[in-house]
Structure formats: structure tokens, C-alpha cells
N, C-alpha and C positions, 0 to 999 in steps of 0.2 A: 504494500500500500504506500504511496506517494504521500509525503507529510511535506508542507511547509510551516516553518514554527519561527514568526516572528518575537522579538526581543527588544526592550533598550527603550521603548515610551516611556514620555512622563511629562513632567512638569517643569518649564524652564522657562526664566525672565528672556525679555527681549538681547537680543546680541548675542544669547548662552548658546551655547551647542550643544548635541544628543547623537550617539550612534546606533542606530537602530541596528539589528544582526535578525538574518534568516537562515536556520539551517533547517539546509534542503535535503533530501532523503537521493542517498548518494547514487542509488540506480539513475536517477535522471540530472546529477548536480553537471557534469562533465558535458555535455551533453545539450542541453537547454539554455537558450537566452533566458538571463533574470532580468524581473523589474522589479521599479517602487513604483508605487502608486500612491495617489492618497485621496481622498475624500472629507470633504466640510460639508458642514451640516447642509444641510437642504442644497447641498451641489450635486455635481457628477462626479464619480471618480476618472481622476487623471491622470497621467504619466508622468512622472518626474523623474526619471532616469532607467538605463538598462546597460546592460554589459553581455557580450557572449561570450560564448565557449570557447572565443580565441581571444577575446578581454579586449574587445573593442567596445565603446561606449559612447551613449545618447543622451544629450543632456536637454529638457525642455528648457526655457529663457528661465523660468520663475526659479532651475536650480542653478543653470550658471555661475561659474564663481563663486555659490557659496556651498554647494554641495558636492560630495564624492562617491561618487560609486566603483565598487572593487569587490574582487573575490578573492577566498582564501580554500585552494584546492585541498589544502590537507585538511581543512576541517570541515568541508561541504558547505561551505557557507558566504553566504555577500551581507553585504554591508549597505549600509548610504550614512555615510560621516555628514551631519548638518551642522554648519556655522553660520553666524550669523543670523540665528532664526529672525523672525518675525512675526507680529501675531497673524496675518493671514496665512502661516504655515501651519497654523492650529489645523489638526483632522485626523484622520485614523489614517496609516499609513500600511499600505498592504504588498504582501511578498507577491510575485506572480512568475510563473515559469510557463515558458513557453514552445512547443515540440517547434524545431526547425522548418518539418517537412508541416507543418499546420494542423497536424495531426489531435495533438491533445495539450491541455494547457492546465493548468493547479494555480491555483490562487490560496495564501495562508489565512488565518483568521485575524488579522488585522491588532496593529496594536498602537492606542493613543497617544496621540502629542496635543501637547497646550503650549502652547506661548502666550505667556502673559506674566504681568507685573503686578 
């Protein structure tokens, strides 16, 4: 069974940073483009970064320069290093893996950020 298990939400003032961490269940870590997503309240959820399986990476404008997206092969798992928050970075922030061939795709259960003072 295919597990994403996001990590690393919480509660931070403006300017503060948080690293959220996904480990991905290693039959498909090698293998599948990851993303972050996130969603605010009464939004859509949106993309805000990805990396594949050869560690090439996608950054939307809103993480530009203050976000990092990266993997750590030996522990099945990515990251999105956030600096700089901001309170419209407030939202739940979700793991997403995606089959190359379009096949099949897993999304984690989502784990909270607030930005706020």
C-alpha cells in the first residue's frame, strides 16, 4: 500500500520559516515526480513546487525565492524548506506523487500551517 505521511506544520510568526517533510513509501519514492500543494480556506488547492526523479524542479511565482524543494533518497522522503512565510501562506499543505506515465497518482493527508503574529 502507497503511504504519503506529511510532517513539520505549525504555527509561525511572519518572516519565520517551517520544513515540512513527506515520506513516501519507497516502492514509488524513486520513481514519481513529488509535489507540495496547499490549500486556504474557501480556495483551490494549488501547486507550489515539485521535483522529479532526476531532481529537476518547479517552482510557482508565490514560492520563488523563498521556498525549496528537495529530496533525500536515502530516507524516501522531500521536503519544501519555507522562509520567509507570510500570512497568505497560511493553509494545509499536501504531499502529492505522481506516476510519470499518468498512470496513478497519491496525495498524503495534509498537514497545517498558520502564519500569523
Amino acid at each position: 500500500q502507497v503511504q504519503l505521511v506529511e510532517s513539520g506544520g505549525g504555527l509561525v510568526q511572519p518572516g519565520g520559516s517551517l520544513r515540512l517533510s513527506c515520506e513516501v513509501s519507497e516502492s514509488i519514492f524513486s520513481i514519481y515526480t513529488l509535489s507540495w500543494y496547499r490549500q486556504a480556506p474557501g480556495k483551490q488547492r494549488e501547486l507550489v513546487a515539485d521535483i522529479t526523479s532526476s531532481g529537476s524542479t518547479f517552482y510557482r511565482d508565490l514560492a520563488k525565492g523563498r521556498f525549496t524543494i528537495y529530496r533525500d533518497n536515502a530516507k524516501n522522503t522531500v521536503y519544501l524548506q519555507m522562509d520567509m512565510l507570510k500570512p497568505e501562506d497560511t493553509g494545509t499543505y499536501y504531499c502529492y506523487a505522481d506516476d510519470p506515465r499518468g498512470i496513478y497518482s497519491y496525495w498524503g493527508q495534509g498537514t497545517q500551517v498558520t502564519v500569523s503574529s
